[in-house]
C-alpha positions as CSV (number, residue, x, y, z in Angstrom):
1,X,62.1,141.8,161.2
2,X,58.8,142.4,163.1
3,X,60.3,142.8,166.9
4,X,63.5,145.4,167.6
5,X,63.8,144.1,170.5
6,X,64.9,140.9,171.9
7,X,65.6,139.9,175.5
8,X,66.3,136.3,176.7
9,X,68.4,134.8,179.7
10,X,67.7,132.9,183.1
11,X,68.1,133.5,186.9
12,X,71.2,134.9,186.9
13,X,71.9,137.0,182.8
14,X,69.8,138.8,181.1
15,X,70.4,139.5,177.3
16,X,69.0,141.7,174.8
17,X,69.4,142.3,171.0
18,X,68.7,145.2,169.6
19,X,68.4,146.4,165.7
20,X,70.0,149.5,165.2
21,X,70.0,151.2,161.7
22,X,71.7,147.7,159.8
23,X,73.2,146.5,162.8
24,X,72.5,144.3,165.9
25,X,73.8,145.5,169.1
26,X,73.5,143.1,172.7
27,X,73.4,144.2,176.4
28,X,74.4,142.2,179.1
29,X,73.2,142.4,182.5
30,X,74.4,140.3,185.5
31,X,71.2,140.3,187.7
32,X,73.0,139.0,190.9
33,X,75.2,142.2,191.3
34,X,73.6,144.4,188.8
35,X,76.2,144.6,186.2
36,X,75.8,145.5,182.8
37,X,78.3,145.3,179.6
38,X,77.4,147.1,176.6
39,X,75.4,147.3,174.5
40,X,78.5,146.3,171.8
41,X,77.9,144.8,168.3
42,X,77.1,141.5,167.8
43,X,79.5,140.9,164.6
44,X,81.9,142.7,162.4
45,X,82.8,140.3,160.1
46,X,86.2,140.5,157.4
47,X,85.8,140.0,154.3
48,X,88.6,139.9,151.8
49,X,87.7,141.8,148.3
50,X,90.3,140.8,146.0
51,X,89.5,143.3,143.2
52,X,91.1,145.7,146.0
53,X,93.3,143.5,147.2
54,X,92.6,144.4,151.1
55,X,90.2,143.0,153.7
56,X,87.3,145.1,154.5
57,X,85.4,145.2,158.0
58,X,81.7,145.2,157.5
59,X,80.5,147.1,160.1
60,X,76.9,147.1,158.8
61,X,75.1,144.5,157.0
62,X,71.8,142.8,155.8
63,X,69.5,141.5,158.3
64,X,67.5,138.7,157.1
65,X,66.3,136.9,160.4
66,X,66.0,136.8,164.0
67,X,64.0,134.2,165.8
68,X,63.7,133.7,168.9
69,X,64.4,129.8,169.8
70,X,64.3,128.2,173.5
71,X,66.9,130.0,175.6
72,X,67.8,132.3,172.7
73,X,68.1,133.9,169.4
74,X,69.3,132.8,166.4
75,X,70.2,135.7,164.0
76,X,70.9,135.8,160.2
77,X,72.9,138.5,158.4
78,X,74.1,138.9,155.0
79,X,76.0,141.5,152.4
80,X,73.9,142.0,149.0
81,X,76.5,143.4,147.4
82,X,79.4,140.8,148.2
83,X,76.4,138.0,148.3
84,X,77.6,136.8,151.7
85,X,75.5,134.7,154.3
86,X,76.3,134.7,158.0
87,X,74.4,132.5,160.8
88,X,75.0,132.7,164.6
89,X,72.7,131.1,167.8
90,X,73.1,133.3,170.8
91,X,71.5,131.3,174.2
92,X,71.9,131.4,177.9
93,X,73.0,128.5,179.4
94,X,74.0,128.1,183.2
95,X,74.7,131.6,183.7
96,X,76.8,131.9,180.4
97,X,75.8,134.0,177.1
98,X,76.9,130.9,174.7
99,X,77.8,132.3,170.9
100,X,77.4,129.4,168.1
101,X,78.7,129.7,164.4
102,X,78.1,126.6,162.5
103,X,80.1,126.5,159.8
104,X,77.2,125.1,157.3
105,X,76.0,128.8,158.1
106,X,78.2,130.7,156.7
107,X,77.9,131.1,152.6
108,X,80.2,132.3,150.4
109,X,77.8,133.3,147.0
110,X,80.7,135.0,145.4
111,X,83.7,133.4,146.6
112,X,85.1,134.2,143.5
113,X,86.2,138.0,144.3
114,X,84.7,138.0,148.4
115,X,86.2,135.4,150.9
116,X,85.1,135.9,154.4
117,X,88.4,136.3,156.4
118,X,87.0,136.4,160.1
119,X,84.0,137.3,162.5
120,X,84.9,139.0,165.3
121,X,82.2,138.8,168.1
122,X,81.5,141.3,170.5
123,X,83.7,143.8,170.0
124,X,83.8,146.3,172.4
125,X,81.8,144.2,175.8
126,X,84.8,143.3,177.2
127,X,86.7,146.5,178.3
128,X,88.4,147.6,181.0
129,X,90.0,150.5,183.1
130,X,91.8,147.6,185.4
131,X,93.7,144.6,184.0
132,X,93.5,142.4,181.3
133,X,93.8,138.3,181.0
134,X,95.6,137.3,177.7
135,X,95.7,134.1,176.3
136,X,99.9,134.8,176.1
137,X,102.3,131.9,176.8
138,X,100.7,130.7,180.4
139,X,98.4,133.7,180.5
140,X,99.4,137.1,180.9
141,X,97.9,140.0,183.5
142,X,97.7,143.1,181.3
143,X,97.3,146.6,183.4
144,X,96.3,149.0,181.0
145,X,96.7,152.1,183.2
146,X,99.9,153.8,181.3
147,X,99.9,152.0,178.5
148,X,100.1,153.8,174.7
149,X,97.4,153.5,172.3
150,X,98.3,150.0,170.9
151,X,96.1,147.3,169.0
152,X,97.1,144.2,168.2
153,X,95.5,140.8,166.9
154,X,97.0,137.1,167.4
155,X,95.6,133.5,166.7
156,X,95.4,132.1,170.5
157,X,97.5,129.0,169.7
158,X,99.5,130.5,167.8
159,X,100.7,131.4,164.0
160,X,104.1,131.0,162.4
161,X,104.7,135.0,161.7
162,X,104.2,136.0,165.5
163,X,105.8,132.9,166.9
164,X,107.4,135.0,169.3
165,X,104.2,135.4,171.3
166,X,103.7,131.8,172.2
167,X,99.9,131.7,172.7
168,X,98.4,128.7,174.6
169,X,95.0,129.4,175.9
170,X,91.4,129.4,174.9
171,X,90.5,132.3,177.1
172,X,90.7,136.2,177.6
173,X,89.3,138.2,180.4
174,X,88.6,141.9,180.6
175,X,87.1,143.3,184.6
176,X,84.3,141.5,185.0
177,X,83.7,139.5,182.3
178,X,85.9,136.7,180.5
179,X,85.5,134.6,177.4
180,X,86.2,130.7,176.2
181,X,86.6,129.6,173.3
182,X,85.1,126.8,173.4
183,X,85.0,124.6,170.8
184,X,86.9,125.9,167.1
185,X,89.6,127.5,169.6
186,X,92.5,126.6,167.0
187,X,90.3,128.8,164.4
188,X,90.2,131.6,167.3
189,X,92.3,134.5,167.1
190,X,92.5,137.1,170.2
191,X,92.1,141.1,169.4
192,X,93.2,143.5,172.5
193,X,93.8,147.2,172.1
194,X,94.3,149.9,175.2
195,X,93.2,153.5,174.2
196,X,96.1,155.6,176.1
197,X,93.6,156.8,178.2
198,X,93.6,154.0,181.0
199,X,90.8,151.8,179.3
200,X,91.5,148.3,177.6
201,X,89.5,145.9,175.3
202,X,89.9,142.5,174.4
203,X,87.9,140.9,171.9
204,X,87.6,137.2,170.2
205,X,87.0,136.4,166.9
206,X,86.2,133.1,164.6
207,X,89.1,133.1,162.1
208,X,87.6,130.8,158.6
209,X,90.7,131.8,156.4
210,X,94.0,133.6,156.7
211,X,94.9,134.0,153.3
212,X,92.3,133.4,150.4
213,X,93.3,130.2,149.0
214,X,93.3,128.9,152.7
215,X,90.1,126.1,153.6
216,X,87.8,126.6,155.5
217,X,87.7,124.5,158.8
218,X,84.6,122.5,159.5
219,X,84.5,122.4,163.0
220,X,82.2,124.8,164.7
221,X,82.9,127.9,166.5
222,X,81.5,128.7,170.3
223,X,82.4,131.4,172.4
224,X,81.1,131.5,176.1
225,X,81.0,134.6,178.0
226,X,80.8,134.2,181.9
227,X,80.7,137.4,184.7
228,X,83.7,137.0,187.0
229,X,81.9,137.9,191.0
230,X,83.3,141.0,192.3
231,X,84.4,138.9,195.3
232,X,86.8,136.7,193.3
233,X,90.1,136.8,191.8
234,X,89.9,137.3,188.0
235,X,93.3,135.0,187.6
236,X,91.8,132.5,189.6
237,X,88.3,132.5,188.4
238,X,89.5,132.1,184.7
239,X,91.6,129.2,185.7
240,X,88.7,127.5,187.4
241,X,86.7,128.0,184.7
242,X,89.7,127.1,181.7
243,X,89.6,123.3,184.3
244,X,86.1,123.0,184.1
245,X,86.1,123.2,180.3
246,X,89.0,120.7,180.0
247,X,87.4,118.2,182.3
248,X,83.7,119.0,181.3
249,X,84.1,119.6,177.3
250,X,87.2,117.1,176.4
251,X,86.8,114.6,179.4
252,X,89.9,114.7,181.0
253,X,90.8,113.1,184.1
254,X,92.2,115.2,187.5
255,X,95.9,115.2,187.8
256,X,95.1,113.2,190.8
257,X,93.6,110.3,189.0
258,X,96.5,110.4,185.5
259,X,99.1,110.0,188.6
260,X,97.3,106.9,190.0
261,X,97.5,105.3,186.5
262,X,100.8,107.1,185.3
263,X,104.0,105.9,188.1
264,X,105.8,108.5,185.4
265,X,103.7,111.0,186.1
266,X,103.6,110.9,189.5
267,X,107.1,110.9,190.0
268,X,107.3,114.4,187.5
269,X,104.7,115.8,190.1
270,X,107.1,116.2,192.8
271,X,110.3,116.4,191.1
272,X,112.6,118.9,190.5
273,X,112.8,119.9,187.2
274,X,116.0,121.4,185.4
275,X,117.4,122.2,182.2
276,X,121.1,121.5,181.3
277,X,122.6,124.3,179.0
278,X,125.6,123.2,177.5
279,X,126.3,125.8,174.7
280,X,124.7,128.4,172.0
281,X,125.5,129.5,168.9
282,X,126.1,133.3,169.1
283,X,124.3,134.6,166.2
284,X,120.4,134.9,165.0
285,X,117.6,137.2,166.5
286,X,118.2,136.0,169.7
287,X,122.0,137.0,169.8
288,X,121.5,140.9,168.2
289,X,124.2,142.1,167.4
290,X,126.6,139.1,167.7
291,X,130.0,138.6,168.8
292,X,133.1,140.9,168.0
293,X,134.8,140.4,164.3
294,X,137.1,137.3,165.1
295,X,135.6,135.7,167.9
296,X,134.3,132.0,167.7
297,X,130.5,131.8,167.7
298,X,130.0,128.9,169.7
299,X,129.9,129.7,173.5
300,X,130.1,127.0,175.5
301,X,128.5,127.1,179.2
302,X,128.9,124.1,180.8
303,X,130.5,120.9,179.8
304,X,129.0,116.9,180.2
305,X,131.7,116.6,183.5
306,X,131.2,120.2,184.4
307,X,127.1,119.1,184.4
308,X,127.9,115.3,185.6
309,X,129.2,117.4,188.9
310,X,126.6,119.7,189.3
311,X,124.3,116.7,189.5
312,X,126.1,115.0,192.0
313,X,126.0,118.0,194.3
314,X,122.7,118.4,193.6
315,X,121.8,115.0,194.9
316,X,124.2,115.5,197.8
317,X,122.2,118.3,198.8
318,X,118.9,116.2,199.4
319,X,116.8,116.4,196.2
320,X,116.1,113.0,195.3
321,X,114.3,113.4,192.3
322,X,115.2,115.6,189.5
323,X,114.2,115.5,185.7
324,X,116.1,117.4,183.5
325,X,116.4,118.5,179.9
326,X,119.3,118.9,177.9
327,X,119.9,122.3,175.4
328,X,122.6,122.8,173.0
329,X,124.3,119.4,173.2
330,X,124.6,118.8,169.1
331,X,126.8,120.5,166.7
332,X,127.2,124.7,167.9
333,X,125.1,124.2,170.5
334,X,121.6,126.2,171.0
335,X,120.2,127.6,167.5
336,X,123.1,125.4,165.9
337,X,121.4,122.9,164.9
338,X,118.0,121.5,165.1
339,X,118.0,119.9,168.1
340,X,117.0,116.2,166.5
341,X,120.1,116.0,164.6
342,X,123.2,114.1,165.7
343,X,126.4,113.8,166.4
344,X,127.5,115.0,170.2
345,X,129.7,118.4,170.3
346,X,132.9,117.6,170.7
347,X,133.7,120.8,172.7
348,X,131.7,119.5,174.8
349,X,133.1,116.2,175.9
350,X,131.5,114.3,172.7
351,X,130.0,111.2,172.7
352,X,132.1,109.2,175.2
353,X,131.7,112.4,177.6
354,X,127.7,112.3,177.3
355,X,127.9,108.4,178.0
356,X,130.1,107.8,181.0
357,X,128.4,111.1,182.8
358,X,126.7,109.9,186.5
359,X,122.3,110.0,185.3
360,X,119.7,107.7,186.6
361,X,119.2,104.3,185.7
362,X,116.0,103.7,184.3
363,X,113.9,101.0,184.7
364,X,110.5,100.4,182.7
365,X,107.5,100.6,184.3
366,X,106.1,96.6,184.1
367,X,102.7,97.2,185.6
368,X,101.0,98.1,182.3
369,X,102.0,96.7,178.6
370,X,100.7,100.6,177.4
371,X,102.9,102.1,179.3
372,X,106.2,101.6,178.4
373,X,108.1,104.7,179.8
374,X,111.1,105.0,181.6
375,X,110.7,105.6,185.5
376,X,113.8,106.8,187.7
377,X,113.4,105.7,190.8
378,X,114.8,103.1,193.7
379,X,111.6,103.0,195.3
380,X,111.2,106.6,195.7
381,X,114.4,108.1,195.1
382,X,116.2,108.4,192.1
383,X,119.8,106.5,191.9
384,X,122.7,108.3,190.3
385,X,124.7,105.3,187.8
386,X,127.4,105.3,185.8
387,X,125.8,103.5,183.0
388,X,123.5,105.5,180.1
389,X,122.5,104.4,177.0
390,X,125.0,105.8,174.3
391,X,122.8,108.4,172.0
392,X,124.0,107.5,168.6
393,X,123.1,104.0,169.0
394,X,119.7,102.4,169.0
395,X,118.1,101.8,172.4
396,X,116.7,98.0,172.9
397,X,115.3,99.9,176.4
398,X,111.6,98.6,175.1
399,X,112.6,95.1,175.5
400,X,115.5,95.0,178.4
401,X,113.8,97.3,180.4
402,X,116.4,99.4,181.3
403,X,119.3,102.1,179.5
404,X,122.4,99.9,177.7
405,X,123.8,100.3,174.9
406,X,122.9,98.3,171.5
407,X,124.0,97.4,168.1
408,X,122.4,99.2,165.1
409,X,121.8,96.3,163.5
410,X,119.3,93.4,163.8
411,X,116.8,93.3,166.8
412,X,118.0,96.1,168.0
413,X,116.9,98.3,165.7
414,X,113.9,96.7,165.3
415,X,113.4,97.1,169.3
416,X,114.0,101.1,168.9
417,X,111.3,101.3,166.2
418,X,109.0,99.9,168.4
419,X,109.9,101.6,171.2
420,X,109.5,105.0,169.4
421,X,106.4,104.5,167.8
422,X,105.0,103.2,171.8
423,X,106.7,106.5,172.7
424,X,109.3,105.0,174.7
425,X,112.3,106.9,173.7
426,X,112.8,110.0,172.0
427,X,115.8,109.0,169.8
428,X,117.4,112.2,168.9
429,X,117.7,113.4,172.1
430,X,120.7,112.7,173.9
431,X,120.8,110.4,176.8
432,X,122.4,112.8,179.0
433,X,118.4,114.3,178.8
434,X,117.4,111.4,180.7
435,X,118.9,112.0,184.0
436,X,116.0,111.1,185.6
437,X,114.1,109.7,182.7
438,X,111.7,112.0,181.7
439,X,111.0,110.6,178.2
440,X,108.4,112.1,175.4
441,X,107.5,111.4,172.2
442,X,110.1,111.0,169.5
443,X,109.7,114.4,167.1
């Protein structure tokens, strides 16, 4: 490497790489307010050694190229010894330090014994004596004043082990400064630790494999790193940014323009929506500890009539329009049985109960052949009726247009096929779910 040094950016970043004893480590600088972040590693990358039978952070590695290219570097790394290969693109682009991974870049020489596991970027840039965004369930604030010296690492949409932590976002903020996963986000694991000091990191990295017969995924990973202004809210500012990506990057319409195509939709946007729990089963991770020696698991809550009631005073009360979902209506109620497996709880008023309780009559949506979903609505308001389609019999609601009852035989059935496989009716749900006919996909 003939240059040390390497500084690239526009009007508003500044970025530079420096080599450092078998290591490359970036500053950033925002040149609006003066900021700067780091200087941090570029890389630490995981590699799995399975003569040891542990995974190995290399901290330090082989530098075999950095080049500067328009807007940019692009770097190349490697491990002799392990005869691994690692390429990444750093750029600027609209204010944003962009970090690209393609796939073809990484090389795996000696895959037999050394499987790279991960490459975790930045580590260290994004830290913190304020609060932390996590990419948990709909994003979590994180104030790491007080907190113990913790670390943890997660895959942001999530990983059977640690389903408890229900991950759903592409993004992670730290002060300042936030990140995106952009594009490979499914292949993107999250790593936050707090010191016990007052000071908090965050961290993303590009997962390739979990375990070492695991494939590699093709598509390519990108991480983009934005500076949040001092002047706005770090929640809301992420947010902003997560919309952008979603409409800019995958193409999606506004809410505003899926509800002028979608009558469904744009009844669920001003709705109430509710979930009906009818009963759980008193036992699993969920219930620690259990019930006493002798007493019947199953705990009911509220019956079909008891809910059947509740709706009607609901109404009565002025909300017209109400979707709700039904839990624990099968066998022993919630964590039972899966919740796509018939018949109807008895204790609960059974199948007969479930059918003759007061929900919304449905009527399909004609406007579009595509879009054949249920709508509650009498103009619109939603109409409480004493008919509902029966659960444990097919639905020929694809072709009628509305909720009755049907044979299982014949045209019937061959009506419900269709209308699942159009994602008109989830089948395994009961029909009490569809109060005000918010219907998904069948499972």
């Amino acid at each position: 490497m003939t240059n040390s040094t390497f500084s690239f950016g526009d009007d508003r970043v500044q970025a530079t790489l420096e080599q450092r004893a078998d290591q490359l480590w970036l500053t950033l600088r925002d040149l609006t307010a003066g900021t700067t972040w780091g200087s941090a590693p570029l890389v630490h990358v995981e590699v799995y050694d399975k003569a040891e039978f542990r995974v190995v952070t290399l901290k330090k590695y082989r530098i075999d190229m950095v080049q500067a290219v328009p807007d940019g570097v692009h770097v190349v790394i490697g491990d002799s010894f392990r005869r691994l290969q690692l390429g990444l693109w750093l750029r600027i682009e609209q204010g944003e330090l962009v970090v690209t991974l393609p796939v073809a870049e990484l090389a795996e020489n000696k895959a037999v014994a050394y499987r790279a596991f991960s490459a975790i970027i930045l580590p260290g840039l994004l830290q913190t004596t304020g609060k932390l965004v996590l990419p948990l369930n709909t994003g979590i604030l994180c104030n790491v004043a007080n907190k113990p010296k913790v670390a943890d690492r997660f895959m942001i949409y999530g990983e059977q082990s640690r389903w408890e932590l229900l991950p759903t976002l592409p993004v992670a903020a730290a002060g300042a400064l936030m990140v995106l996963a952009s594009s490979g986000a499914a292949e993107t694991e999250c790593h936050v630790a707090t010191d016990g000091a007052g000071s908090g990191e965050v961290a993303f990295g590009m997962s390739f494999r979990q375990f070492w017969p695991d494939p590699v995924e093709l598509e390519t990973r990108v991480f983009r790193y934005a500076r949040i202004p001092a002047t706005a809210d770090p929640v809301v500012f992420v947010a902003k940014r997560l919309r952008r990506h979603v409409r800019e990057d995958f193409q999606k319409p506004t809410l505003r323009q899926r509800m002028s195509e979608s009558p469904e939709l744009a009844y669920l946007h001003d709705a109430y929506i509710m979930k009906l729990f009818y009963a759980v089963q008193q036992q699993g991770i969920m219930m620690p500890g259990g019930p006493p020696p002798g007493t019947d698991i199953f705990k009911q809550v509220m019956s079909f009539a008891e809910a059947g009631a509740l709706l009607k005073k609901v109404r009565a009360a002025g909300i017209d329009k109400v979707v709700t979902q039904s839990v624990g209506w099968n066998p022993r109620g919630h964590d039972g049985l899966w919740p796509t497996r018939f018949p109807i709880e008895e204790r609960l008023g059974g199948e007969k109960g479930c059918a003759t309780r007061p929900v919304t009559r449905a009527a399909r949506n004609g406007s579009s052949q595509k879009q054949k979903r249920f709508t509650a609505r009498r103009g619109r308001n939603a109409v409480f009726s004493t008919r509902a389609c029966r659960p444990t019999q097919w639905c020929r609601a694809a072709r009628s247009g509305c909720c009755e009852p049907a044979n299982r035989t014949g045209r019937s059935r061959r009506c419900w096929k269709n209308a699942c496989r159009s994602g008109t009716w989830r089948s395994t749900a009961c029909a009490f779910t569809k109060a005000t006919a918010k219907v998904g996909r069948p499972r």
